[in-house]
C-alpha positions as CSV (number, residue, x, y, z in Angstrom):
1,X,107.4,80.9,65.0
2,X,106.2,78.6,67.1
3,X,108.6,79.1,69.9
4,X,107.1,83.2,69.7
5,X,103.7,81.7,70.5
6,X,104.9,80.1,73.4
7,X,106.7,83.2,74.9
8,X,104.3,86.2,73.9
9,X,101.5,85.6,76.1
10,X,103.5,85.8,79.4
11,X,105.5,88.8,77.8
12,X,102.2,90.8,77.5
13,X,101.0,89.6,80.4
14,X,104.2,91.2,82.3
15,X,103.3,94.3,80.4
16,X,99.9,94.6,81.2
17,X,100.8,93.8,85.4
18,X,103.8,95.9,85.4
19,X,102.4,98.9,83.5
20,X,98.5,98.3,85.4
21,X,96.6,98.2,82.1
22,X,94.3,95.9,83.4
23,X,90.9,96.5,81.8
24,X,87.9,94.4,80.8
25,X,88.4,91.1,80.8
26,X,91.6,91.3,81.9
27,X,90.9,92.9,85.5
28,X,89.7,89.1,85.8
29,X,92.9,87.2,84.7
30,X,95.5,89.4,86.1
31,X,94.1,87.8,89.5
32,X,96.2,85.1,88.4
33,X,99.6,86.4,87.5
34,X,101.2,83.8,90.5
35,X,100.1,81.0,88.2
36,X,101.4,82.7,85.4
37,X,104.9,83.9,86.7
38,X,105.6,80.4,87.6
39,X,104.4,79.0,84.3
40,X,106.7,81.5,82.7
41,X,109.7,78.8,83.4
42,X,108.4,76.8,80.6
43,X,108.5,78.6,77.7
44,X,112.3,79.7,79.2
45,X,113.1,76.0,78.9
46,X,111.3,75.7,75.9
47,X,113.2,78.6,74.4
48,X,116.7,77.7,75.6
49,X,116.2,74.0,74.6
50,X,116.0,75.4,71.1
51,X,118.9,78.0,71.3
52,X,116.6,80.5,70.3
53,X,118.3,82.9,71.6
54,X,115.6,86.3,71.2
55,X,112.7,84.4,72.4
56,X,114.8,83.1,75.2
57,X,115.9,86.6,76.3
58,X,112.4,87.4,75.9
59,X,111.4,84.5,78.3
60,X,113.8,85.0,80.8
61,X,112.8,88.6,81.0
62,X,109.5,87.9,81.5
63,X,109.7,85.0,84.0
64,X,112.5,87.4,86.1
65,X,109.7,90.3,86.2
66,X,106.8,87.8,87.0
67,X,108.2,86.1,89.5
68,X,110.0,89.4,91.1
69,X,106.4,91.1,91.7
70,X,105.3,87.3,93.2
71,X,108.1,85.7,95.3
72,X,108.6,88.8,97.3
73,X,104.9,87.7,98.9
74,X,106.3,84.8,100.1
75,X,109.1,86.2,102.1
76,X,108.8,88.3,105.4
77,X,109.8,92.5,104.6
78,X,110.2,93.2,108.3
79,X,108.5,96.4,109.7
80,X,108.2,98.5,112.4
81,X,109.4,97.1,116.3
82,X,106.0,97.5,117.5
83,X,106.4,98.7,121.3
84,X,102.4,99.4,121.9
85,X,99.6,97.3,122.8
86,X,98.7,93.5,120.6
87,X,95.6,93.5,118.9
88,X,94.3,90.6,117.2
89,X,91.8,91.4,114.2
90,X,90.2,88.8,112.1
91,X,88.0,89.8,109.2
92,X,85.5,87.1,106.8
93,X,83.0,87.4,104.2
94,X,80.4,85.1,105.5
95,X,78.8,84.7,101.8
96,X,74.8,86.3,102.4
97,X,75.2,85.0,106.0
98,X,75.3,81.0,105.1
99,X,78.8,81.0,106.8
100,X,78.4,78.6,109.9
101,X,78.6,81.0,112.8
102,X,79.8,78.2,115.4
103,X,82.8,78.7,113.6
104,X,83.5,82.4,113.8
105,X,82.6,82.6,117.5
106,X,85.0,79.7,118.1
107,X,87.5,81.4,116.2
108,X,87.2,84.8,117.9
109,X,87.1,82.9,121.4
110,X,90.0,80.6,120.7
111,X,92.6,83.7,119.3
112,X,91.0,86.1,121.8
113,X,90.5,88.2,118.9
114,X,90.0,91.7,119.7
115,X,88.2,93.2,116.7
116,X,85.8,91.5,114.0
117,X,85.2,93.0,110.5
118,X,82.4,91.1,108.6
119,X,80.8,91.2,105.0
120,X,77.9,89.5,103.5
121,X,76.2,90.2,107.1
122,X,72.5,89.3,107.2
123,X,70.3,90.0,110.1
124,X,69.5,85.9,110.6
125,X,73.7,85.4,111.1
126,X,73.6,88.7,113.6
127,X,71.2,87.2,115.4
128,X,73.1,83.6,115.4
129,X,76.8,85.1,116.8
130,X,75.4,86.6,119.3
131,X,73.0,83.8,120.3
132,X,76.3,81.6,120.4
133,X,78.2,84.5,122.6
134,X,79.9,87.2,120.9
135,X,78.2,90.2,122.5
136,X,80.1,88.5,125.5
137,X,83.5,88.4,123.4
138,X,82.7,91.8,121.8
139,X,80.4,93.6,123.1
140,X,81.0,97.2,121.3
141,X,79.9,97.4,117.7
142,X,78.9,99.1,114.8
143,X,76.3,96.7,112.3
144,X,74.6,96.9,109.6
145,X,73.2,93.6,108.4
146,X,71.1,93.6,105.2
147,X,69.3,90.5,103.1
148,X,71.5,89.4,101.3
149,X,75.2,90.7,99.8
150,X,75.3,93.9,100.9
151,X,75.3,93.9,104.8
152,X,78.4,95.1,107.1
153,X,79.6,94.9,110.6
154,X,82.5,95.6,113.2
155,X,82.9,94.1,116.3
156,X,85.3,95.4,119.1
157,X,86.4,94.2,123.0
158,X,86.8,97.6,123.4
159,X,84.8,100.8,122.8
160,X,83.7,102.5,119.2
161,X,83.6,105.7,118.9
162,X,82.9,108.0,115.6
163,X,81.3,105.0,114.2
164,X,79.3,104.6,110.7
165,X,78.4,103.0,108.0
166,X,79.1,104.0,104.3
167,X,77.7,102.4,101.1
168,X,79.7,102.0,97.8
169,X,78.8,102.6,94.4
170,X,78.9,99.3,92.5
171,X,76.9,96.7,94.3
172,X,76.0,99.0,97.1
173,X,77.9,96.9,99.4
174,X,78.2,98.9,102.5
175,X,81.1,99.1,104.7
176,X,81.0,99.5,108.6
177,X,83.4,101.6,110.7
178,X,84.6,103.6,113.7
179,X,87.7,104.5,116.0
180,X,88.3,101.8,118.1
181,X,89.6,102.8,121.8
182,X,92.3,100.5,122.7
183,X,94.0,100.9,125.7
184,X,97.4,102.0,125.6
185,X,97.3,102.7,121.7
186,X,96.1,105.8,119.9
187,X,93.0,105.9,118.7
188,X,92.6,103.4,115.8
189,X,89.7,103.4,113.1
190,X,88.7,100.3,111.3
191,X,86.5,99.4,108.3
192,X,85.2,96.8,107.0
193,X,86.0,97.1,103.5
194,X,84.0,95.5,100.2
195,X,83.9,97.1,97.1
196,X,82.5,95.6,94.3
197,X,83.3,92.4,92.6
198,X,84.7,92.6,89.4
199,X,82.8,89.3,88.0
200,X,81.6,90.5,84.9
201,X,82.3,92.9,82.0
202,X,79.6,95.6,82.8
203,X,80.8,95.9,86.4
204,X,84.5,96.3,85.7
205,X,83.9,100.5,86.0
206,X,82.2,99.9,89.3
207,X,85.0,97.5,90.7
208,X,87.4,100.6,89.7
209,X,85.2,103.4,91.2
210,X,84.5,101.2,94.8
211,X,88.1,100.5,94.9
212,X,89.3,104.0,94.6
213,X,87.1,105.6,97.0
214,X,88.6,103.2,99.9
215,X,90.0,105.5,102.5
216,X,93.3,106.3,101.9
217,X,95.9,105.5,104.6
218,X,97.1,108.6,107.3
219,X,100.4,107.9,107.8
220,X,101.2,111.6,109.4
221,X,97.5,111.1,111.2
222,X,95.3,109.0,112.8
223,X,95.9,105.1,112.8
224,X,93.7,103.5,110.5
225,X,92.9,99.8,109.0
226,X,91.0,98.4,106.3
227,X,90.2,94.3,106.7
228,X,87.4,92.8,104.6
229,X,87.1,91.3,100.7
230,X,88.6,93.2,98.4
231,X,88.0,91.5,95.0
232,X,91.7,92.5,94.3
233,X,94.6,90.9,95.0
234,X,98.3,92.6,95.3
235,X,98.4,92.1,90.9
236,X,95.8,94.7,90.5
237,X,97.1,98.4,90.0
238,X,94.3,99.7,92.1
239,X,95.0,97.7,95.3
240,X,98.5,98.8,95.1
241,X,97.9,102.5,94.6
242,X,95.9,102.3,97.9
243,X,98.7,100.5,99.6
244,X,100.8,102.9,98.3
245,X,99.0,105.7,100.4
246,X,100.5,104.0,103.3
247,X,99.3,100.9,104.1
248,X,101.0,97.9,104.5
249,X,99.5,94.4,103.4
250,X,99.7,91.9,106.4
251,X,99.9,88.9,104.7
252,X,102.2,90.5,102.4
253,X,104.1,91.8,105.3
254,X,104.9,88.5,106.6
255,X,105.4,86.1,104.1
256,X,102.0,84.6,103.8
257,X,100.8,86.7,101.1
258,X,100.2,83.9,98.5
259,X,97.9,82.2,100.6
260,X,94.5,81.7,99.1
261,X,91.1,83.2,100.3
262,X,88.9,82.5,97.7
263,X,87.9,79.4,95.6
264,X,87.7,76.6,94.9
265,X,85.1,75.9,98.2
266,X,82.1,75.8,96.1
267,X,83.9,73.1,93.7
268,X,83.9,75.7,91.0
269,X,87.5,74.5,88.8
270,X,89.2,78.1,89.8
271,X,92.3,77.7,92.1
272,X,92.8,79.9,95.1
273,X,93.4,83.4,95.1
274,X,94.1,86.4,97.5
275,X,91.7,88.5,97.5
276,X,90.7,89.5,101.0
277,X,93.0,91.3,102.8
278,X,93.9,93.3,106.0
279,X,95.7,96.5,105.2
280,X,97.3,98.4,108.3
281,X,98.7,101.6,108.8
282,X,102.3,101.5,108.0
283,X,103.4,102.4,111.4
284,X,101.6,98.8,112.9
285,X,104.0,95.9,113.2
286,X,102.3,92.8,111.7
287,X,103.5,89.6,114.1
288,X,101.7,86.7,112.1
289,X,98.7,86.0,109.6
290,X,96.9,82.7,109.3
291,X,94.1,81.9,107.2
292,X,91.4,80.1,108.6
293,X,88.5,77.8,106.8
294,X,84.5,78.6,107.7
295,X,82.3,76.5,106.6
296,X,79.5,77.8,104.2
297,X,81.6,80.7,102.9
298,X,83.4,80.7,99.9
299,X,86.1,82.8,101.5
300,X,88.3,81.8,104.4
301,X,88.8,84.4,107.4
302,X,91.8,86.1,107.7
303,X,93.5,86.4,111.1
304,X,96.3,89.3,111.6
305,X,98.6,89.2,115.2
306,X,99.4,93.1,115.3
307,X,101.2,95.0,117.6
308,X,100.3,99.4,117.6
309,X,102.6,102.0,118.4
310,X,102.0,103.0,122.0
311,X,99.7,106.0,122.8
């Protein structure tokens, strides 16, 4: 009995990530399921070390599914050649504007970034990056900075067209956009994307709604990406139905897609987790991700090397 109560918590918990049941409180946990797959080994051990032989098939079921939906992140899937211009893209929640801006600028001037999506964007940090010079490093953009969470922005080197701004349902987080015009490439839109943040029970619905009404990929269209905080990671059925629509995960892409953006910078005891993300059109080739560090944020930017089919 005791060996059962070992092995059927990570045995439901490949059910609910496999099957996407998430709900509740669960749309919380399930963020974890890397922790999870590899704690999985232990009740295996635990289980063959008794010669409990059910439990043990359990086990090793479970940790073989776990870990299969989790290792994969870790390892580079290849992708398209990638013939067409580079563009470098870098996306950060800069956590109601407290993020140090010194940093970001740096960051965009030191990778010659091309194109910036930000959340969390407040009028007094709008003010800042520029102040510091990135209307010189990108001067085309579309902004919407509001006190507080809720605020939006995309930067470009090169001209916006079509541009917007859109707000979501849950926490009204907006999210910028437009059709950037780089040379050589066909036209490409970017948002910033932020739907809400599934951090307690009465929002879960919310979380659901924002994350469904992201715009869906157009793989037989236009080029399109989506960059920003999630509040999903690649565990959460939603995410994946909206990769599924013909997106490709970056990090994922490349092997670096168990790299943490979130937590624990505010000292909070919650290890790391993946939750911002840059999600391009399938027919982009992704070179390299890194994850970067800004201070005042509880996220870290993302950074994504791409290269776009030619125009």
């Amino acid at each position: 009995m005791a060996c059962w109560l070992v092995v059927a918590p990570g045995a439901a918990w490949a059910v609910v990530r496999l099957a996407g049941l998430e709900r509740g409180p669960l749309v919380q946990a399930v963020a974890f399921t890397p922790y999870v797959a590899a704690w999985t080994l232990l009740p295996l051990m635990l289980a063959v070390a008794l010669r409990r032989r059910l439990p043990a098939v359990v086990a090793a079921l479970t940790a073989f599914a776990l870990i299969g939906v989790v290792v994969p992140r870790a390892l580079a899937s290849g992708g398209p050649a990638g013939t067409g211009p580079a563009l470098r893209l870098l996306t950060a929640n800069l956590l109601k504007g407290q993020a140090d801006p010194r940093t970001l600028v740096d960051l965009v001037r030191a990778h010659r970034v091309d194109v910036l999506t930000v959340q969390e964007f407040t009028p007094g940090i709008a003010a800042e990056l520029d102040r510091l010079g990135l209307a010189t490093l990108l001067p085309y953009r579309r902004l919407n900075p509001e006190v507080g969470t809720t605020g939006s922005g995309l930067y470009a080197r090169f001209p916006i067209s079509a541009a917007g701004v859109r707000r979501n349902q849950g926490f009204a987080f907006t999210q910028a956009y437009g059709t950037v015009a780089v040379p050589g490439a066909p036209p490409l839109r970017v948002e910033s994307a932020h739907p809400a943040a599934p951090y307690a029970l009465d929002v879960v619905d919310e979380w659901w709604t924002d994350l469904r009404a992201q715009p869906h990929a157009t793989p037989d269209g236009r080029l399109s990406i989506l960059a920003g905080d999630f509040n999903a990671t690649l565990d959460h059925a939603p995410l994946r139905d909206l990769i599924h629509t013909g997106y490709v995960d970056a990090a994922d892409a490349v092997g670096a897609g168990l790299t943490g953006t979130w937590g624990p910078y505010d000292g909070d005891p919650i290890p790391p987790v993946t939750i911002d993300h840059v999600l391009t059109d399938r027919r982009i080739a992704v070179r390299s991700v890194e994850v970067h560090p800004v201070p005042g944020s509880d996220h870290r930017a993302v950074l994504a090397d791409l290269r776009l089919p030619p125009g």
